[in-house]
C-alpha positions as CSV (number, residue, x, y, z in Angstrom):
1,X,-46.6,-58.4,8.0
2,X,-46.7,-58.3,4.0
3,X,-49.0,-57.4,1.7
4,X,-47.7,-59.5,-0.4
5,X,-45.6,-62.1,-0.3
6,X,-43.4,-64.5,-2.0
7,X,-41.3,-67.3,-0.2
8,X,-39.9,-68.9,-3.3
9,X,-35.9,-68.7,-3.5
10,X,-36.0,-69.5,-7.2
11,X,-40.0,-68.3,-8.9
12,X,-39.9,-64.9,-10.0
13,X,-43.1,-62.4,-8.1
14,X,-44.4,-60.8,-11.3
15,X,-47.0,-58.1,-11.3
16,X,-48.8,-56.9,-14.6
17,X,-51.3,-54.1,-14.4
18,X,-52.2,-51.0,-15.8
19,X,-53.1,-49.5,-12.2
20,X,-51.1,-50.9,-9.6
21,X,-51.9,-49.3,-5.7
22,X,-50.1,-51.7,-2.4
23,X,-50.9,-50.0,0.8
24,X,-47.8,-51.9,2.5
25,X,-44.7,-53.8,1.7
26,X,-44.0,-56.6,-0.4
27,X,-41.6,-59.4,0.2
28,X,-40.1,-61.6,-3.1
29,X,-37.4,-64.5,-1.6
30,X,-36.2,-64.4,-5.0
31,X,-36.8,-61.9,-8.2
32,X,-39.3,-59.0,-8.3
33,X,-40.5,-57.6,-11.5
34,X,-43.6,-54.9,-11.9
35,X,-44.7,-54.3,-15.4
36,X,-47.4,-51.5,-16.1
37,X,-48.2,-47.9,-16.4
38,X,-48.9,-46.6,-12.8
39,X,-47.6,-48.7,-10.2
40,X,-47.5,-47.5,-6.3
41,X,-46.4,-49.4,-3.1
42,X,-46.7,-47.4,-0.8
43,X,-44.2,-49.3,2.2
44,X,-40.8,-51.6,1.2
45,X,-40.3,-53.7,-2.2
46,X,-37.9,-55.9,-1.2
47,X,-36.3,-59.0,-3.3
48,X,-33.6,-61.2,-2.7
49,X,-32.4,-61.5,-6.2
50,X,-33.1,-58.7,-8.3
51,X,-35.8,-56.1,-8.6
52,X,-37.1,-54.8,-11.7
53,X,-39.9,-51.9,-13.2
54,X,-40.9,-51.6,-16.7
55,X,-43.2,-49.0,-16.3
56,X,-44.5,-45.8,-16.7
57,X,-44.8,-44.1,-13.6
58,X,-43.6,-45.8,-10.4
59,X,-43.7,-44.7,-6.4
60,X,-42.2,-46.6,-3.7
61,X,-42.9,-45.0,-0.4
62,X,-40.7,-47.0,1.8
63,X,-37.1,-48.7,0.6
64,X,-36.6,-50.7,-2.1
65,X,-34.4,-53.5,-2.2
66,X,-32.8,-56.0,-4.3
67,X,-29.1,-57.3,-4.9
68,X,-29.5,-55.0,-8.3
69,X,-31.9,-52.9,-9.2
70,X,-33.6,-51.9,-12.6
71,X,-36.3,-49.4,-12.8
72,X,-37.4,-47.5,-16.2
73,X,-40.7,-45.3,-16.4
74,X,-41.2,-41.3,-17.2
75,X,-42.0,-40.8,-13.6
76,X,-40.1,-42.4,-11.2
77,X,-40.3,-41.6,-7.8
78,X,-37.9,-44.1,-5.9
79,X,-36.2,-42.1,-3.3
80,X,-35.2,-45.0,-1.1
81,X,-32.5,-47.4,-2.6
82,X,-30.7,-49.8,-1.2
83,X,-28.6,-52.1,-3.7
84,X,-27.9,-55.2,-1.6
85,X,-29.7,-58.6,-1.3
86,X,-33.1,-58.7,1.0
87,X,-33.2,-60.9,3.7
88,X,-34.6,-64.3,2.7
89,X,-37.6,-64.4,5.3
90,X,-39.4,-68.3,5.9
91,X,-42.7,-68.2,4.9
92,X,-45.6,-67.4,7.5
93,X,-47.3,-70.7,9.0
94,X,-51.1,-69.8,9.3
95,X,-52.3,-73.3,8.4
96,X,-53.0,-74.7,12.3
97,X,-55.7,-71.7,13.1
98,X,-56.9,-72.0,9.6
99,X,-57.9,-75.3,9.4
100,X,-59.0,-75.4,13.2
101,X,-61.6,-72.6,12.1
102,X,-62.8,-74.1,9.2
103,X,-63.2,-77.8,10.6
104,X,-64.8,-76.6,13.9
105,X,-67.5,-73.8,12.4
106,X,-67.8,-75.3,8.4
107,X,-68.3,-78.1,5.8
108,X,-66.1,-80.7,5.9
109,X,-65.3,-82.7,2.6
110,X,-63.6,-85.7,2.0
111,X,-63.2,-85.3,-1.8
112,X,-62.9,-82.6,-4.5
113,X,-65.8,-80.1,-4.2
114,X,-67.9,-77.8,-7.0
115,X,-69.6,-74.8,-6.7
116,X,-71.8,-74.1,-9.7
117,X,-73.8,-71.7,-11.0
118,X,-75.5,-68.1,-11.4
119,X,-75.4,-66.9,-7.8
120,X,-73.3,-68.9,-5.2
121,X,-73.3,-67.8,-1.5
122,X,-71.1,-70.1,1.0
123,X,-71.7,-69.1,4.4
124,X,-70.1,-71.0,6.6
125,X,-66.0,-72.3,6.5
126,X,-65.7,-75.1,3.8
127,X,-62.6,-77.9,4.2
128,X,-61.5,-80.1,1.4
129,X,-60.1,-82.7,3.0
130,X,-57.8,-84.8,-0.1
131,X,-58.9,-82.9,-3.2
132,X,-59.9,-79.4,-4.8
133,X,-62.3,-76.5,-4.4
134,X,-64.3,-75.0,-7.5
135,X,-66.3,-72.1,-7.2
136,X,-67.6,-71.1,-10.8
137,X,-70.6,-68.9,-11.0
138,X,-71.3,-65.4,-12.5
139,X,-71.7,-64.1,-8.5
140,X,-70.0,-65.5,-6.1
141,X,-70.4,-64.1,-2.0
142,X,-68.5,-65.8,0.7
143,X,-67.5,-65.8,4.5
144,X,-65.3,-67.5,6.7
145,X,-62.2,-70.0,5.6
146,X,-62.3,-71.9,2.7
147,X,-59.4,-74.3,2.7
148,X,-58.4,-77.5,0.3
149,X,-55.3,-79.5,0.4
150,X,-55.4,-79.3,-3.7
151,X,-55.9,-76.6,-5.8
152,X,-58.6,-73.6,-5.4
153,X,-59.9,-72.1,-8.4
154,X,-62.6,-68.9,-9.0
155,X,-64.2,-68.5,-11.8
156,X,-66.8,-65.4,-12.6
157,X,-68.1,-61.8,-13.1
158,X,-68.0,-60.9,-9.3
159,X,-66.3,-62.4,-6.7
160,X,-66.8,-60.9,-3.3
161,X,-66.5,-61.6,0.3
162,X,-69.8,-60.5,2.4
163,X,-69.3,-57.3,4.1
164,X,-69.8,-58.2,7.8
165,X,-67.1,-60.8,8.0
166,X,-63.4,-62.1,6.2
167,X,-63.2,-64.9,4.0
168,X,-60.0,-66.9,3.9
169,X,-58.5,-68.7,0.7
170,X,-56.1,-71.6,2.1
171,X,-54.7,-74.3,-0.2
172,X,-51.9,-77.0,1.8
173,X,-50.6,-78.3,-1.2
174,X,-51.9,-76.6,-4.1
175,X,-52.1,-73.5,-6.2
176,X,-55.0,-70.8,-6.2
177,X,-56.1,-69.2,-9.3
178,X,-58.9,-66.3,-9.7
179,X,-60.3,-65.7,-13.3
180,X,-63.0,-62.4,-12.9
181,X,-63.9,-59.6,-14.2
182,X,-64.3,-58.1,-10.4
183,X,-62.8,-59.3,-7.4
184,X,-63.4,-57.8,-3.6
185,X,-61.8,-60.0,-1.2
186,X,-61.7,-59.4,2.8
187,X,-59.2,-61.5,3.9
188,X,-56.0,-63.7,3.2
189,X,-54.9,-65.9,-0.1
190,X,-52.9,-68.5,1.2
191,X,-50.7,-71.1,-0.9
192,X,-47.7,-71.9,0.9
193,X,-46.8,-74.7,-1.0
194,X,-48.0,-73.4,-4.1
195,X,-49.1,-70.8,-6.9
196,X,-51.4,-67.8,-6.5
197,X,-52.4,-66.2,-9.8
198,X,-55.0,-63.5,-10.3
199,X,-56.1,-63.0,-13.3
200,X,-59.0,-60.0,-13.3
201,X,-60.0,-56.6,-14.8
202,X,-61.1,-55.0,-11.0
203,X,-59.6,-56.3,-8.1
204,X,-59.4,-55.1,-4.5
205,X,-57.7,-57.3,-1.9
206,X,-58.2,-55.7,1.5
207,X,-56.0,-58.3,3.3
208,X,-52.8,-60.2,2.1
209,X,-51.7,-62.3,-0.7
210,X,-49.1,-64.9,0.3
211,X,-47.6,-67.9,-1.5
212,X,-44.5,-69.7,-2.3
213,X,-45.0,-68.0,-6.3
214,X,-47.7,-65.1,-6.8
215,X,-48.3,-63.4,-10.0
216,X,-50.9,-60.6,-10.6
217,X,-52.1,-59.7,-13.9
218,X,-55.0,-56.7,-14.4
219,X,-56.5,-53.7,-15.2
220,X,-56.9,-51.9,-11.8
221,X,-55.4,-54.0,-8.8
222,X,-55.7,-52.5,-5.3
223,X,-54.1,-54.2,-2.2
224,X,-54.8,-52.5,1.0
């Protein structure tokens, strides 16, 4: 699979960061555009539509892809160019097993739900059954799936799954939107339907980032 991946046909997959590092490919059903100083992907950047990189040093391990293809940057190490639309791939269905886990072993909620304050730990799956999930503290620790058919939203200084197990960001029918100044994540962000943005300083993603539209802005980002 992707490291990350886009299944819009028409929403542009933008990354903006300083420090950029994929360890894998990334998949954009339409337009791919990387802005930054040191950007790596270290397997395929494929795009439908175009691809695009405004920065100042870029690597590319495997082939990238894209009907045309811009890249400007003092270092550019692109070996592996193939000027031709990407295939436009459907987007992965993960919802059944999701959902199956997190009603079966978690919370279940019937409306929208709020986590709040200094030091939040969820331990166990959490399903939002017909609203959103909140989590907005200044440390947040999770484990297992945490799924809402609305939006998801992270707010806070630290946001981190717990070491012995993966946690799981699904939203049906929403978007999912991280606001921290560090985010570890072991696991999936999942918005089929909708909008993943990261917005963080640190982050490290040691799983996959899939939605119909993702955009990642920060300082040092790290997908592995």
């Amino acid at each position: 699979g992707y490291a990350v991946f886009s299944g819009s046909t028409s929403d542009q997959m933008q990354f903006n960061s300083s420090t950029l590092d994929i360890a894998g490919s990334t998949h954009a059903n339409a337009d791919f555009q990387m802005n930054g100083s040191l950007q790596k992907i270290s397997g395929n950047a494929e795009a439908v539509k175009s691809f695009a990189s405004y920065v100042s040093s870029i690597t590319i391990g495997g082939t990238c892809q894209g009907s045309s293809i811009t890249i400007y940057g003092s270092t550019i190490n692109v070996p592996n160019r193939v000027t031709s639309p990407a295939t436009v791939i459907p987007m992965p269905d993960f919802s059944a097993e999701v959902k199956s886990e997190a009603s079966a072993a978690g919370t279940y909620y019937t409306s929208s739900k709020l986590y709040n304050g200094g030091t939040i730990n969820v331990n166990s799956s959490v399903y939002v059954d017909g609203g959103s999930l909140t989590i907005a503290g200044s440390n947040f620790t999770g484990q297992g799936c945490m799924v809402a058919t609305g939006n998801i939203q992270l707010n806070g200084s630290m946001i981190r799954s717990t070491s012995s197990s993966s946690v799981c960001l699904y939203s049906k029918n929403g978007d999912i939107q991280l606001n921290t100044s560090g985010l570890q994540i072991d696991g999936v962000l999942y918005a089929p339907n909708g909008f993943i943005q990261i917005n963080a300083s640190n982050i490290t993603i040691n799983g996959r980032v899939i939605a119909k539209k993702v955009q990642i802005n920060g300082s040092n980002v790290k997908i592995v």
